[in-house]
C-alpha positions in Angstrom: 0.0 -30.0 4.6 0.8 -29.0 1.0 1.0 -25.3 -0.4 -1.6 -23.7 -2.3 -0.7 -23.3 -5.5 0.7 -19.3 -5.7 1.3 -19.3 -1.8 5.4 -19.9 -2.4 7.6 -21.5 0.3 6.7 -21.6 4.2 9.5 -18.9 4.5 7.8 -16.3 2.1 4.4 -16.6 3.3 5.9 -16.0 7.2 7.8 -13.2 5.6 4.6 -11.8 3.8 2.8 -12.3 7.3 5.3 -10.4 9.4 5.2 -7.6 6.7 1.8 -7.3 7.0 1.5 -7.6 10.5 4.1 -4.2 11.1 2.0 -2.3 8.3 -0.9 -3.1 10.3 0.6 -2.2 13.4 2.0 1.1 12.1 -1.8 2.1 10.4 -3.0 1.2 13.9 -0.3 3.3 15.3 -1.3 6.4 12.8 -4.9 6.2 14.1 -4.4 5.9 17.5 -2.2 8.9 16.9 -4.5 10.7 15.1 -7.4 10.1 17.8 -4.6 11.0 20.8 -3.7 14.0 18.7 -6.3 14.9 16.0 -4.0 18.4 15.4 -1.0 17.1 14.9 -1.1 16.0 11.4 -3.4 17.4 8.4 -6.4 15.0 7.5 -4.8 14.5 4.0 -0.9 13.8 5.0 -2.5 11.2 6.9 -4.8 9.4 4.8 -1.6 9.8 2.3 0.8 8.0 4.7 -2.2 5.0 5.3 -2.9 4.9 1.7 0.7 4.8 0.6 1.4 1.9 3.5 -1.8 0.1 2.4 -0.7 0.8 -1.5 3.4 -1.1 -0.7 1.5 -4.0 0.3 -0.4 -4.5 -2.6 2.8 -3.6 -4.9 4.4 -6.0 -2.8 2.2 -8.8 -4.0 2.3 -7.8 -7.3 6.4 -8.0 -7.5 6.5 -11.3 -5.4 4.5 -12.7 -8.6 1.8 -14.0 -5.9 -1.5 -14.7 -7.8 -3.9 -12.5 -9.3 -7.0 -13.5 -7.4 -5.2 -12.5 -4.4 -4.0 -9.3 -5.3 -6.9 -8.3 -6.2 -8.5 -9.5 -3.6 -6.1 -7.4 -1.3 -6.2 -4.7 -3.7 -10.4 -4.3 -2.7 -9.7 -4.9 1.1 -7.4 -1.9 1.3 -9.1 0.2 -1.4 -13.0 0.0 -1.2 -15.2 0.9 -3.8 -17.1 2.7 -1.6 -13.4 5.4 -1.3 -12.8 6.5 1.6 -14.6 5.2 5.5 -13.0 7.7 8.0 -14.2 10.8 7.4 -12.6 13.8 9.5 -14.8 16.9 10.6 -11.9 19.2 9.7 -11.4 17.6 6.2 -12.2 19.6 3.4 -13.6 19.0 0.0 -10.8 19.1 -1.8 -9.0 16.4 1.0 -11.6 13.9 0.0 -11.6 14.7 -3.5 -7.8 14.1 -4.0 -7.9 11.4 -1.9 -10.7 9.7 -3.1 -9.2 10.4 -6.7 -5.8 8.5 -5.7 -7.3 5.7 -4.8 -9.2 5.3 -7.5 -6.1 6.1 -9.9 -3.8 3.1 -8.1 -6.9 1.0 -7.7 -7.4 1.1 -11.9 -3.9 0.9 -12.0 -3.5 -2.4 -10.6 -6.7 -3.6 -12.4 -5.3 -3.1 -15.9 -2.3 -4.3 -14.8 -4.5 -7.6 -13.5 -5.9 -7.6 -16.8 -2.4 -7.6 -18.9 0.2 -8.6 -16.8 3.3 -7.5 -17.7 7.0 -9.1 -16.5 7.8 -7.0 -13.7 11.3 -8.3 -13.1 13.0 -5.7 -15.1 11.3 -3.5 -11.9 11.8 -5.3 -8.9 15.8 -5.3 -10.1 15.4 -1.4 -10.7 13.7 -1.0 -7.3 16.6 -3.3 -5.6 19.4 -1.1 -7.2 17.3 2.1 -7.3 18.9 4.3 -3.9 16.5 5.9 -1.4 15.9 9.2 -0.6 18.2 9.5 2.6 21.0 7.8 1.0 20.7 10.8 -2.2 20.1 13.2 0.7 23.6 12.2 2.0 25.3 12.3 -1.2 24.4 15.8 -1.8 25.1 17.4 1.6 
């Protein structure tokens, strides 16, 4: 069976599958964990934590140089039009507002990025070399 054209080797696409796969798990996680105990975390900070999960795939794509179409095409399965599904009882107007306005930021974002790509390798070298927050944590304790 030959590859699409954009799909990169068998190995990438199993990687990309297995990413996806423990993102999905863990936003299945947060809602089961937010159904279990609805208390235990603010409306927003969760929402935040889905959108950012749901937001590292799509960035994901975009620095694997996968194509557009399906970027895109991610992009608007994680980030409806429509903003936000779940609605909380306990979440107040200004939860959905900010939330509704994030999405809508990284969602035009990623279109005008779409719509002028740009070489991203500069990035995805900076991001590679670029130390995470425990490790700086660490280095100033």
């Amino acid at each position: 069976m030959a590859t699409p054209p954009g799909a990169g080797p068998p190995p990438l696409r199993f990687v990309a599958a297995a990413s996806w796969q423990v993102v999905r798990g863990l936003l299945d996680f947060l809602r089961s964990l937010r159904a279990i105990a609805p208390g235990l975390v603010r409306y927003r900070h969760h929402e935040r934590l889905c959108m950012g999960l749901k937001a590292k795939v799509v960035v994901e794509l975009i620095l694997q140089g996968r194509p557009w179409a399906q970027v895109l095409k991610t992009l608007n399965h994680h980030f409806p039009e429509s903003g936000p599904i779940v609605r909380d009882p306990k979440a107040t107007k200004q939860d959905l507002r900010k939330i509704l306005e994030a999405q809508e930021t990284f969602y035009q974002q990623v279109k005008q990025l779409s719509e002028a790509p740009v070489d991203l390798t500069p990035l995805s070298a900076l991001a590679l070399n670029f130390p995470d927050q425990k490790s700086t944590r660490k280095l100033q304790t």
